[in-house]
TORGUBA-565991 format. One record per atom (N, C-alpha, C): z, y, x; atom name; residue in one letter. Coordinates in nm, 2 decimals. Each point is the difference from the previous one (the first is absolute). Layout:
REM TORGUBA-565991
z, y, x, atomo, residuo
Z, Y, X, CA, a $
...
//
This chain:
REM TORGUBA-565991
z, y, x, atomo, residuo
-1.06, -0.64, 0.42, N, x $
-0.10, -0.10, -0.03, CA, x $
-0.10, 0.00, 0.12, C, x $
-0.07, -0.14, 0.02, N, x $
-0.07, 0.04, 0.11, CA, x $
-0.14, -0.06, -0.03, C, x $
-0.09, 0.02, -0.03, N, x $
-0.10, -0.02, -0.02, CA, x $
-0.11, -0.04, 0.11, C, x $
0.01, -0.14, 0.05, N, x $
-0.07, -0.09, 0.08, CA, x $
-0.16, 0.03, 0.00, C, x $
-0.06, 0.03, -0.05, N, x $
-0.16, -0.04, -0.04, CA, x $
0.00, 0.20, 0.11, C, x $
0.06, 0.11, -0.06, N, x $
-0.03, 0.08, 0.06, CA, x $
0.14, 0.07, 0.12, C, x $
0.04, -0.09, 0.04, N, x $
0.12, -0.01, 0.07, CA, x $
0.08, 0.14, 0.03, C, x $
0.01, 0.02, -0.15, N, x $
0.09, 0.12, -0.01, CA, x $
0.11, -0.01, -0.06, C, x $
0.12, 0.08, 0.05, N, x $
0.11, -0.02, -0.08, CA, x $
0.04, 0.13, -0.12, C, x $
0.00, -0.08, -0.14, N, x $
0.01, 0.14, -0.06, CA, x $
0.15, -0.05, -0.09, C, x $
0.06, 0.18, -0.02, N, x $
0.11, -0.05, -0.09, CA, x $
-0.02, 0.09, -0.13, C, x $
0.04, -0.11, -0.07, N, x $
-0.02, 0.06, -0.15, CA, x $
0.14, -0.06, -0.07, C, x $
0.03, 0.13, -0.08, N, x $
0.05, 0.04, -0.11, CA, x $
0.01, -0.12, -0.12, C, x $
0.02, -0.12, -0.01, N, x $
0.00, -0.08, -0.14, CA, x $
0.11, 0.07, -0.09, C, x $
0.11, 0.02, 0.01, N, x $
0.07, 0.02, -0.12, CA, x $
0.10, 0.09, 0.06, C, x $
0.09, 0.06, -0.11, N, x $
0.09, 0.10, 0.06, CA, x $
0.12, -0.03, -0.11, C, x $
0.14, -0.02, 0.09, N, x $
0.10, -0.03, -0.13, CA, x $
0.08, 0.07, 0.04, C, x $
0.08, 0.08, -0.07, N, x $
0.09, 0.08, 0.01, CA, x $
0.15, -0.15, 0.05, C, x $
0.08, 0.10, 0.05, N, x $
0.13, -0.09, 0.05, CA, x $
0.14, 0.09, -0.03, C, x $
0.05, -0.08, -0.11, N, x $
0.14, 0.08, -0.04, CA, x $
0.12, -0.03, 0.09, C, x $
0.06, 0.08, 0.03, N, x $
0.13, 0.00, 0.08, CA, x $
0.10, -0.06, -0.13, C, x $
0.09, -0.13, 0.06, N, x $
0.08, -0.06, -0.14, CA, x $
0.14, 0.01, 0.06, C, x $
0.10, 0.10, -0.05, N, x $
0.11, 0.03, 0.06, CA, x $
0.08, -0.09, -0.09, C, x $
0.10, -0.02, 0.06, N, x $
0.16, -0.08, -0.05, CA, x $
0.05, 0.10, -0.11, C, x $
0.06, 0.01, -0.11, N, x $
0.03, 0.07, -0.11, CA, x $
0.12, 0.05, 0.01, C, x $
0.13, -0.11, 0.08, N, x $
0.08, 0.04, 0.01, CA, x $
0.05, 0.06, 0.15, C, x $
-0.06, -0.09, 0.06, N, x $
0.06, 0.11, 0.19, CA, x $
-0.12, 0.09, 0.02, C, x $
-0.09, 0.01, -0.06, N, x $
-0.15, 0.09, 0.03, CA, x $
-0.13, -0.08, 0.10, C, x $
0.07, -0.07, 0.06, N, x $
-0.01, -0.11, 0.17, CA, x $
-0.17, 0.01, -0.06, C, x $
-0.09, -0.01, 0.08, N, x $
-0.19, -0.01, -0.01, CA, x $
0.05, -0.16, 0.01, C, x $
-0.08, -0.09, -0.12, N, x $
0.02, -0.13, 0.02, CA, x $
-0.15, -0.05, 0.01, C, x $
-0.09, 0.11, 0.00, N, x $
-0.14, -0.10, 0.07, CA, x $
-0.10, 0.10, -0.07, C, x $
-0.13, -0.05, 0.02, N, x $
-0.12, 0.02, -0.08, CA, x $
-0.06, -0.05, -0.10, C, x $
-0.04, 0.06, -0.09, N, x $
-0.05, -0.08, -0.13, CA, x $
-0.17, 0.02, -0.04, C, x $
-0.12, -0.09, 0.06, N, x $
-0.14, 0.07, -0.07, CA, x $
0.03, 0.05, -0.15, C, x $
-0.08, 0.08, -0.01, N, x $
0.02, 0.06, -0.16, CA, x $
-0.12, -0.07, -0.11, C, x $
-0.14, 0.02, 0.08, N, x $
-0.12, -0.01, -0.09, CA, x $
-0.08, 0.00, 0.16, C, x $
-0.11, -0.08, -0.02, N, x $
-0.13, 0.06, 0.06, CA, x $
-0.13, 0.06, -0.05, C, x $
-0.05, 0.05, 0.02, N, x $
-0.10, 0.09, -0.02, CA, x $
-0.15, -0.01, 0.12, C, x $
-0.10, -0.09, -0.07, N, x $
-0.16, -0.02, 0.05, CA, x $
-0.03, 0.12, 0.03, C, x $
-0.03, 0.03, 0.15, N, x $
-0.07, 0.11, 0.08, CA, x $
-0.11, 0.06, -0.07, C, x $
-0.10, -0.15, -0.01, N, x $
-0.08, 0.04, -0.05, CA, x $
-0.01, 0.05, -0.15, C, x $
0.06, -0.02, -0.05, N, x $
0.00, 0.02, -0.16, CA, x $
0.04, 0.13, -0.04, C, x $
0.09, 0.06, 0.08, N, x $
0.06, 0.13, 0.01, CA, x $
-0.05, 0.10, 0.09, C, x $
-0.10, -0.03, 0.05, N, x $
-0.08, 0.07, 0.14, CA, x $
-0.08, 0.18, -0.12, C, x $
0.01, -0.06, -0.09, N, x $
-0.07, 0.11, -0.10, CA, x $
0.11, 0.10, -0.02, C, x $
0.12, -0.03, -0.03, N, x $
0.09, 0.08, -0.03, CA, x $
0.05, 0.04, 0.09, C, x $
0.04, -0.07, 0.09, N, x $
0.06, 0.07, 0.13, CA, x $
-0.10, 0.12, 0.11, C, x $
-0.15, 0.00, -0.04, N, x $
-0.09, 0.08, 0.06, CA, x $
0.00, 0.12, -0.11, C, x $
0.02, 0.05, -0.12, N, x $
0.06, 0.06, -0.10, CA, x $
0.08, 0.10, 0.06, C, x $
0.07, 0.00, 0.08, N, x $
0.14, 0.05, 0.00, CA, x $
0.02, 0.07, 0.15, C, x $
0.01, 0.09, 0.02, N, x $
-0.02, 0.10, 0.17, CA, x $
0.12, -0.01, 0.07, C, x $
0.03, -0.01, 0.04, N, x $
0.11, 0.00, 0.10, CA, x $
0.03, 0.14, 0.10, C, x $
0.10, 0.00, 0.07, N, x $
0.06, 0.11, 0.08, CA, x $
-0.01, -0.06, 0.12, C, x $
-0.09, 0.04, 0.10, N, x $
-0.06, -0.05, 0.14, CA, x $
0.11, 0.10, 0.02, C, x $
0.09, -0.02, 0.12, N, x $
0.09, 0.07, 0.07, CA, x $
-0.06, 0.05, 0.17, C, x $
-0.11, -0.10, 0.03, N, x $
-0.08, 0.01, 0.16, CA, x $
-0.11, 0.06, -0.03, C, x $
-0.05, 0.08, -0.11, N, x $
-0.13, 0.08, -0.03, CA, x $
-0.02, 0.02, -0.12, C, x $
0.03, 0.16, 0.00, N, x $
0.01, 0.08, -0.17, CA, x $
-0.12, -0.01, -0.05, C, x $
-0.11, 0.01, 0.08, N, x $
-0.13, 0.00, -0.05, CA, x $
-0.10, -0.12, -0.08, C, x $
0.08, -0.11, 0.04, N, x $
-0.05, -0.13, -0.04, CA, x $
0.07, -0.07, -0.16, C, x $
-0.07, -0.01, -0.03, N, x $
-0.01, -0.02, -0.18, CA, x $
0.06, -0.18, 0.07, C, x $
0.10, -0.06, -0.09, N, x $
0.01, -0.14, 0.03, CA, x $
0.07, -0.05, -0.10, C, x $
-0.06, -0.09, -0.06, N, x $
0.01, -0.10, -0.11, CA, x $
0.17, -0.14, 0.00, C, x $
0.01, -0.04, -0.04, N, x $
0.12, -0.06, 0.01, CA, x $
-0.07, -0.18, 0.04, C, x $
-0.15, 0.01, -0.01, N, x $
-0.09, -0.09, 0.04, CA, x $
-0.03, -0.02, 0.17, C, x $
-0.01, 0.14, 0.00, N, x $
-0.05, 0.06, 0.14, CA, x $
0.13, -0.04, 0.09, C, x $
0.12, 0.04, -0.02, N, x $
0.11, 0.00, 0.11, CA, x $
-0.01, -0.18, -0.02, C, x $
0.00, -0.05, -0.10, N, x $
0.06, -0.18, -0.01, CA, x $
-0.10, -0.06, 0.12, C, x $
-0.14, 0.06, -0.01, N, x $
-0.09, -0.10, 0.06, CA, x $
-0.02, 0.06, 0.13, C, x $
0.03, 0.13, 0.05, N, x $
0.00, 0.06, 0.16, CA, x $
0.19, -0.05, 0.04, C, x $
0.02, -0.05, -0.07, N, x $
0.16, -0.10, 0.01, CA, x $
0.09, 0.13, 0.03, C, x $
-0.02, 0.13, -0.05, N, x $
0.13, 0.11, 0.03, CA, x $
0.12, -0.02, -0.10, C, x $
0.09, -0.13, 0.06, N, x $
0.08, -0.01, -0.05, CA, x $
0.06, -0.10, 0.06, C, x $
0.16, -0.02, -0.03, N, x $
0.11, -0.07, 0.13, CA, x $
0.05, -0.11, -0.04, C, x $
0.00, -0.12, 0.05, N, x $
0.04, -0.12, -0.12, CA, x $
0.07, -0.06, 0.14, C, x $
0.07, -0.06, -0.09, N, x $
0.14, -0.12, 0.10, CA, x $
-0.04, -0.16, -0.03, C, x $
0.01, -0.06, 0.08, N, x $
-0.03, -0.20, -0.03, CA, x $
0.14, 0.00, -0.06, C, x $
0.01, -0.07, -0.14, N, x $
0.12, -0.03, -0.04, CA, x $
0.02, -0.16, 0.00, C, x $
-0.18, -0.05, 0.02, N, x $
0.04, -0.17, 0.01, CA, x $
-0.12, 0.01, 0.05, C, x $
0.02, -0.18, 0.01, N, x $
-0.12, -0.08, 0.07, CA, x $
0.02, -0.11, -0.07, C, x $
-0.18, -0.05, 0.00, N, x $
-0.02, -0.11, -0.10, CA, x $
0.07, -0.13, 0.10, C, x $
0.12, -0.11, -0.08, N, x $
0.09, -0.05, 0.07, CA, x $
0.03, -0.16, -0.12, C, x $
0.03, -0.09, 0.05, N, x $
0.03, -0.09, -0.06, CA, x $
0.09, -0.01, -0.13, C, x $
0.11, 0.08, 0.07, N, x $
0.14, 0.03, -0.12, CA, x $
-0.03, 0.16, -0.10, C, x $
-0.13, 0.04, 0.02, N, x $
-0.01, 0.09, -0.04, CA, x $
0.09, 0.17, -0.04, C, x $
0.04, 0.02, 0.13, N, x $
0.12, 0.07, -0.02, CA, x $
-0.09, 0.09, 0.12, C, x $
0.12, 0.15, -0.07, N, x $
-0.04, 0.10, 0.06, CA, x $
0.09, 0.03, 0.16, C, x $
-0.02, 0.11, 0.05, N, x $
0.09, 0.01, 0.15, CA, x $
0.11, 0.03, -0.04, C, x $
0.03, 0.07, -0.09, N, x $
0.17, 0.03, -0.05, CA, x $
0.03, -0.09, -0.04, C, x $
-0.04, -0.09, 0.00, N, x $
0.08, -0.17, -0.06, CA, x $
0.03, -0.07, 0.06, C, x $
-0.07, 0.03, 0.16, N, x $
0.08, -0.10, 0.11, CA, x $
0.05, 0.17, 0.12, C, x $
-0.02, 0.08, 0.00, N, x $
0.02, 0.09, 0.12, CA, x $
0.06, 0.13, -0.06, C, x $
0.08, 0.12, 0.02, N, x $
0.03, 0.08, -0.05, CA, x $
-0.02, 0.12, 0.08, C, x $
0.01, 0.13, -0.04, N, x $
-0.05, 0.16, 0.11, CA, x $
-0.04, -0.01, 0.08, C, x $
-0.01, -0.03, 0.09, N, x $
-0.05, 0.06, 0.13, CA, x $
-0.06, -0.11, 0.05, C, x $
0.07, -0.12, -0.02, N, x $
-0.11, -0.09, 0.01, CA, x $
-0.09, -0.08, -0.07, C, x $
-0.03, 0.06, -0.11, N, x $
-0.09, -0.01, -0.15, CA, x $
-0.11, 0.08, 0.08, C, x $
0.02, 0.13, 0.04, N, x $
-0.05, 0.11, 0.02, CA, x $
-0.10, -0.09, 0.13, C, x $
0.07, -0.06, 0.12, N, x $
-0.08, -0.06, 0.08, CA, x $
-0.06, -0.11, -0.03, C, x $
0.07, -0.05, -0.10, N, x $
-0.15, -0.10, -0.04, CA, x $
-0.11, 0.01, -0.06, C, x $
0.00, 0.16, -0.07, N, x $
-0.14, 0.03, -0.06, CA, x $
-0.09, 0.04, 0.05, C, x $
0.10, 0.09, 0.18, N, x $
-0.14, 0.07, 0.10, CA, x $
-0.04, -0.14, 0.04, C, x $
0.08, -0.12, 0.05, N, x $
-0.05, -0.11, 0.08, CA, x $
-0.12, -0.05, -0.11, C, x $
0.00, -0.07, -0.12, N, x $
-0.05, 0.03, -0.07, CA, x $
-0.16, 0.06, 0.00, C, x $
-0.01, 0.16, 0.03, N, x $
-0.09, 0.07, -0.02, CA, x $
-0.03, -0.02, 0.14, C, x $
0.07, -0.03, 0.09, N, x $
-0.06, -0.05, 0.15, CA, x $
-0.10, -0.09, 0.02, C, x $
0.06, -0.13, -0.07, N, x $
-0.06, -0.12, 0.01, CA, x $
-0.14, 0.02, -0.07, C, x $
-0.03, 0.06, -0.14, N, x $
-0.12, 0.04, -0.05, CA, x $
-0.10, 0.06, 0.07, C, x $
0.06, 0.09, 0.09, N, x $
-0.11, 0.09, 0.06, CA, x $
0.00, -0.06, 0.13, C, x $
0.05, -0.09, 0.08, N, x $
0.00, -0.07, 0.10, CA, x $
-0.11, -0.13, -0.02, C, x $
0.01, -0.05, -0.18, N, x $
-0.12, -0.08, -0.04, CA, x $
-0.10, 0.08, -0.02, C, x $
-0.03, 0.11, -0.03, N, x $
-0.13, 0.08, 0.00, CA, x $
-0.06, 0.01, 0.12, C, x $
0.06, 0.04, 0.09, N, x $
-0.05, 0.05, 0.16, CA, x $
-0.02, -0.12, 0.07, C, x $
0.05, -0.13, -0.04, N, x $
-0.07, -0.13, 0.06, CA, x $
-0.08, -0.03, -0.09, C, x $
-0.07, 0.06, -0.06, N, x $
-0.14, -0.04, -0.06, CA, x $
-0.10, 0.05, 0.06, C, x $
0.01, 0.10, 0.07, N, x $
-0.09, 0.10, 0.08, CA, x $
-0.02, -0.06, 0.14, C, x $
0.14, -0.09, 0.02, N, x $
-0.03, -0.02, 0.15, CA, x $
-0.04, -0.12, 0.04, C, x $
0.01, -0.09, -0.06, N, x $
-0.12, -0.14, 0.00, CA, x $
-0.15, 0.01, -0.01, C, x $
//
């Protein structure tokens, strides 16, 4: 999000939805992704600060399941982009080049962040 009035770019956390892997029943074959539920950041920001976590980069540091979501210590893949036909990358592309359309993807984003800086 970029917030014009104090021309900062900040990102925030709106919702978090878990993503089921939906396999073929009878060849096993992965036949796509399924959202399950979403879940308000904000709504759950109480519970999820509740609950400690296992920091693996510093035994000494107490960290919340709040704490890792909002310092973003955690690995996520682009599985889509908002698109006309509303379809995900495994619906027009498959492995390896699914895979390259989500870094291009995460390219193109951060390539629109860093031309905000340079106008």
């Amino acid at each position: 999000m970029f917030d014009k009035n104090r021309s900062v770019m900040e990102v925030r956390i709106l919702a978090i939805c878990p993503v089921m892997e939906v396999y073929d029943r009878n060849t096993g074959d992965l036949r796509g992704l399924q959202d399950m539920f979403w879940i308000n950041f904000e709504q759950a920001r109480n519970l999820l600060a509740a609950y400690k976590i296992y920091n693996p980069y510093n035994f000494a540091q107490r960290m919340s399941y709040d704490d890792a979501l909002r310092k973003r210590f955690f690995i996520s893949t682009v599985y889509k982009e908002d698109n006309t036909h509303d379809r995900m990358i495994l619906d027009y592309l498959s492995s390896t080049d699914a895979l390259l359309e989500a870094e291009a993807i995460k390219n193109k984003m951060m390539e629109f962040e860093h031309s905000l800086w340079e106008n």
